[in-house]
C-alpha positions as CSV (number, residue, x, y, z in Angstrom):
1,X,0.0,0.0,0.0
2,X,2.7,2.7,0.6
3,X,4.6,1.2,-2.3
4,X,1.2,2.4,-4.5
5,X,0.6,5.9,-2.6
6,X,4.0,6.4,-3.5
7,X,3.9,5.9,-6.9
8,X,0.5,7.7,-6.9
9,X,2.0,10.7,-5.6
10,X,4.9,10.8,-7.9
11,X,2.7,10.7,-10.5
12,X,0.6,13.3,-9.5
13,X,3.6,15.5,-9.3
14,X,4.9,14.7,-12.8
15,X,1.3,15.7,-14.1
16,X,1.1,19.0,-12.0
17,X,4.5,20.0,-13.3
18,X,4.0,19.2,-16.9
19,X,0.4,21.5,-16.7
20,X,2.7,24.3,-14.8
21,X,5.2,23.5,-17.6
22,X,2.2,24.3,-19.9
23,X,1.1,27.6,-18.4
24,X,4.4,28.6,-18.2
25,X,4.8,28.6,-21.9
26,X,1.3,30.0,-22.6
27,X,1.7,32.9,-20.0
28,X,5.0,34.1,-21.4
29,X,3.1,34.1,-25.0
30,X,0.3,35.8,-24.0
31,X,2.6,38.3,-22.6
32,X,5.2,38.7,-25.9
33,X,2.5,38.2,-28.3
34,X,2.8,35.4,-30.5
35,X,3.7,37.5,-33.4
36,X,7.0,37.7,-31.7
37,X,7.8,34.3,-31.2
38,X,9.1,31.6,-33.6
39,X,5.9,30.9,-35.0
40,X,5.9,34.2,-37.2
41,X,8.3,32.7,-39.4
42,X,7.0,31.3,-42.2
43,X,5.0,32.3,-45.4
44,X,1.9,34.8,-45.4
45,X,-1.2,32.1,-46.1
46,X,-3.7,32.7,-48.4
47,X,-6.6,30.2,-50.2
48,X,-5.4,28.9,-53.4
49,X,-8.7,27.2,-54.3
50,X,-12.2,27.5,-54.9
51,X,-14.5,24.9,-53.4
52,X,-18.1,24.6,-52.8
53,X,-19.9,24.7,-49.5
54,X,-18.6,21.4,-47.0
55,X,-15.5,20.4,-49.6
56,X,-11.8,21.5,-48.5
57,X,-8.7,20.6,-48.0
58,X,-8.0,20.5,-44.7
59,X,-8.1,17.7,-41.5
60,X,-11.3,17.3,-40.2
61,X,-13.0,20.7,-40.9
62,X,-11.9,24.0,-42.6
63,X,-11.8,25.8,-39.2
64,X,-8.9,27.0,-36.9
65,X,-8.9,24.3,-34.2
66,X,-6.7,24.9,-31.0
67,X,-3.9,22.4,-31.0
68,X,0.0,22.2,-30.3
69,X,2.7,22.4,-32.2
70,X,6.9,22.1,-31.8
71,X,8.3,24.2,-34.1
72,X,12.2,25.6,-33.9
73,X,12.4,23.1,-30.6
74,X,9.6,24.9,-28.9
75,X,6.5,23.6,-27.9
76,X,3.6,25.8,-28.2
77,X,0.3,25.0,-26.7
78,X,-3.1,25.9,-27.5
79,X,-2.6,27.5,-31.0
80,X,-5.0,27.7,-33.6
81,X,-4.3,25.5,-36.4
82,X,-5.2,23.9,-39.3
83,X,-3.6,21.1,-41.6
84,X,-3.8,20.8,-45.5
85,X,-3.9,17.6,-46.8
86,X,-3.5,18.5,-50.3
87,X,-0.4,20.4,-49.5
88,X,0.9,18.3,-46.1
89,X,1.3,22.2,-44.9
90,X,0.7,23.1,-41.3
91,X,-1.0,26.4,-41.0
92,X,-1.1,28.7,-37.9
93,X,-3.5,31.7,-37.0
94,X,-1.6,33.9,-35.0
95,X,-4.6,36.6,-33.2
96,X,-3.6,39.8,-32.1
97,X,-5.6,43.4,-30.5
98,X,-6.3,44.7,-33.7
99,X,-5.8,42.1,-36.5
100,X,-4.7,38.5,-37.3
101,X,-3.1,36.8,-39.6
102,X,-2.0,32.9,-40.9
103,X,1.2,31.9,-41.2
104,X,2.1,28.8,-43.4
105,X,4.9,27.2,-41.1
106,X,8.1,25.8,-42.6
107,X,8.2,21.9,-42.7
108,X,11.4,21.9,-41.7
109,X,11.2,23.4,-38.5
110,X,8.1,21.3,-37.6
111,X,9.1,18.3,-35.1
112,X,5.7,17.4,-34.3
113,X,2.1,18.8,-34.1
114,X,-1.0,17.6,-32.4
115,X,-5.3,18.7,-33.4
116,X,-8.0,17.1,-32.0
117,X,-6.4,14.5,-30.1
118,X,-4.3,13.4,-33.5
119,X,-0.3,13.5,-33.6
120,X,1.6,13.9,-36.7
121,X,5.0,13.3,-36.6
122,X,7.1,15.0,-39.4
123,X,9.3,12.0,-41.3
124,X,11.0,14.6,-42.9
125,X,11.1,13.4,-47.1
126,X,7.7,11.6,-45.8
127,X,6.1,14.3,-44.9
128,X,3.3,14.5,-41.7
129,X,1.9,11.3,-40.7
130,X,-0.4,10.5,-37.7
131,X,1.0,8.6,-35.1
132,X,-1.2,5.4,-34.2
133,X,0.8,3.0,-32.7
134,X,4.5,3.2,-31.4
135,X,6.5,0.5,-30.2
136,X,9.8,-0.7,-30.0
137,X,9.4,-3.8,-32.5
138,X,7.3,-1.7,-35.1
139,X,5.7,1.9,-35.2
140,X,2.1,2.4,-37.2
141,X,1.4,5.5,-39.3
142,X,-1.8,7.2,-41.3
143,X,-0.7,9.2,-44.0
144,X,-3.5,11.6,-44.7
145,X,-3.8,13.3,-48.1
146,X,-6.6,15.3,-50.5
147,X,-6.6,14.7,-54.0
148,X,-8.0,17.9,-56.0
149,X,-10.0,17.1,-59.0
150,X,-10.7,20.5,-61.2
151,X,-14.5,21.0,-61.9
152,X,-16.3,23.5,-64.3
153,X,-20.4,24.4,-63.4
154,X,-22.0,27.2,-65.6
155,X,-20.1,29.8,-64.5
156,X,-17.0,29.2,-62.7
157,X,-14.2,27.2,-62.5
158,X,-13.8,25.4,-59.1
159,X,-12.1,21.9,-56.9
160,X,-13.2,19.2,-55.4
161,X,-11.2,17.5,-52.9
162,X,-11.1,14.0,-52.1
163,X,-9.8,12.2,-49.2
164,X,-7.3,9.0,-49.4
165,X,-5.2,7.8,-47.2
166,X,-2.6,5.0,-46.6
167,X,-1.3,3.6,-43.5
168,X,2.6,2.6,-43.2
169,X,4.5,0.6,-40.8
170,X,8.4,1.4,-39.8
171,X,10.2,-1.7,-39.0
172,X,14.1,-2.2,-38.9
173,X,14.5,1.6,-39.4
174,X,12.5,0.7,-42.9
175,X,9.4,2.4,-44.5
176,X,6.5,0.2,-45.7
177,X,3.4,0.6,-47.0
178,X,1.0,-1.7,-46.1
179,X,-2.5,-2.6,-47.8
180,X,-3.0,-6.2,-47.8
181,X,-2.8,-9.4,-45.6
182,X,0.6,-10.3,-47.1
183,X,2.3,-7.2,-46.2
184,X,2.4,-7.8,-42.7
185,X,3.6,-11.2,-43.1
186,X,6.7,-10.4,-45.4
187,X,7.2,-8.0,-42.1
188,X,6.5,-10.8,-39.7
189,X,7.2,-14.5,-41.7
190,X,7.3,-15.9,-38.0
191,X,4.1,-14.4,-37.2
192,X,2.2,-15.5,-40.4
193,X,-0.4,-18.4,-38.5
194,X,-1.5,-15.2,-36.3
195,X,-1.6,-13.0,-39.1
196,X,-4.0,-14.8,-40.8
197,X,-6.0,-15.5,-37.7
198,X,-6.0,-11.7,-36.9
199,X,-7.7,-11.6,-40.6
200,X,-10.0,-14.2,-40.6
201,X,-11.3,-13.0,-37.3
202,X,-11.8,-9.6,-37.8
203,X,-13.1,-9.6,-41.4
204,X,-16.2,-7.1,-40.5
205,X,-13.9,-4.8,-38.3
206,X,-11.2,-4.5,-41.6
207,X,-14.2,-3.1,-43.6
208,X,-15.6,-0.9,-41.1
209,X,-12.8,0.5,-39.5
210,X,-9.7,-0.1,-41.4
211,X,-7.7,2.4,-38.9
212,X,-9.1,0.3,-36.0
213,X,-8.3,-3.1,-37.4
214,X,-4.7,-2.3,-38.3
215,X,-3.9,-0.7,-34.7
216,X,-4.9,-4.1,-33.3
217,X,-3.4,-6.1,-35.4
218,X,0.0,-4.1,-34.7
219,X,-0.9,-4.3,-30.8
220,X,-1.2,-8.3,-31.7
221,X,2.3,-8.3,-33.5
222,X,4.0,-6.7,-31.0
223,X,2.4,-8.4,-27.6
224,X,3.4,-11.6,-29.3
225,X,6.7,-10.4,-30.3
226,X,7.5,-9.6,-26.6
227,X,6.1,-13.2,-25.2
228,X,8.3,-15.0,-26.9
């Protein structure tokens, strides 16, 4: 018992000082502005194409949603952000008294950003890819990308954006794309019997929830990997 409210305590100690860590950061911001932090450098945003009403670009919605991001090593929480797929650029609205403005953020300073409970991770030449499931044997990714698709009504010219995404797995400090059964087992020959088990098993999940399915199936690989 004083083993557990020990370990209780210390816990809620690293907690506490990681929120006073967080309202450190967002204090002195509030007080410099954050037009006068890192996050001002970067390209003046603008929208480069015309959609119609519910079609974008973007992750999840069109609309500034408050996230953190790490950009030049700093850690910047709550910030208003939004992410182009079609692009894989990471845009920030920076508010001030009397105006505000959106800054497209350079890649290259980007470590890693988080929106509505999502991490991406930059993998540099890869570009931003959500973090699902991390690991020491194996590490799950969702890359996320819009496809636009040039349209022509009456009167105007517009885009239409369309969502696909792929899901990669880094093993053995390799990148690989996965999309069928036999993916996994050229990853994991020794695990091929579970594989196809996982498969069999879960036939309905895999069509309704592909995301789902392949975090499980990676959770599977890895416990079993572990056990041995």
């Amino acid at each position: 018992m004083k083993i557990f409210l020990f370990l209780l305590m210390l816990f809620s100690v690293s907690i506490t000082a990681q929120n006073n860590h967080k309202s450190l950061y967002n204090a002195f911001d509030k007080i410099v502005g954050l037009k006068n932090t890192n996050l001002s450098y970067g390209a003046l945003f603008y929208e480069k194409y015309r959609t119609l009403e519910g079609n974008h670009q973007y992750f999840k919605n069109n609309n500034f949603t408050k996230g953190n991001v790490t950009y030049q090593n700093q850690t910047f929480y709550d910030i208003l952000l939004k992410y182009d797929l079609e692009e894989d650029k990471l845009i920030v609205n920076l508010p001030s008294t009397f105006e505000s403005r959106s800054i497209v953020l350079e890649k290259f300073f980007i470590t890693d950003f988080t929106i509505k409970s999502s991490t991406f991770i930059n993998l540099k030449e890869h570009g931003f890819h959500e973090l699902l499931f991390s690991s020491v044997a194996l590490t799950l990714y969702k890359k996320w990308t819009k496809v636009k698709k040039k349209k022509l009504n009456e009167s105007f010219v517009y885009y239409k954006l369309i969502e696909k995404n792929y899901y990669y797995l880094f093993k053995d400090a390799g990148y690989h794309e996965i999309q069928k059964k036999k993916d996994f087992i050229s990853l994991f020959p020794d695990q091929k019997k579970i594989i196809k088990s996982f498969y069999k098993v879960n036939t309905s999940l895999r069509k309704k929830n592909l995301e789902e399915f392949y975090v499980l199936l990676s959770k599977k690989i890895y416990s079993v990997s572990i056990n041995k």
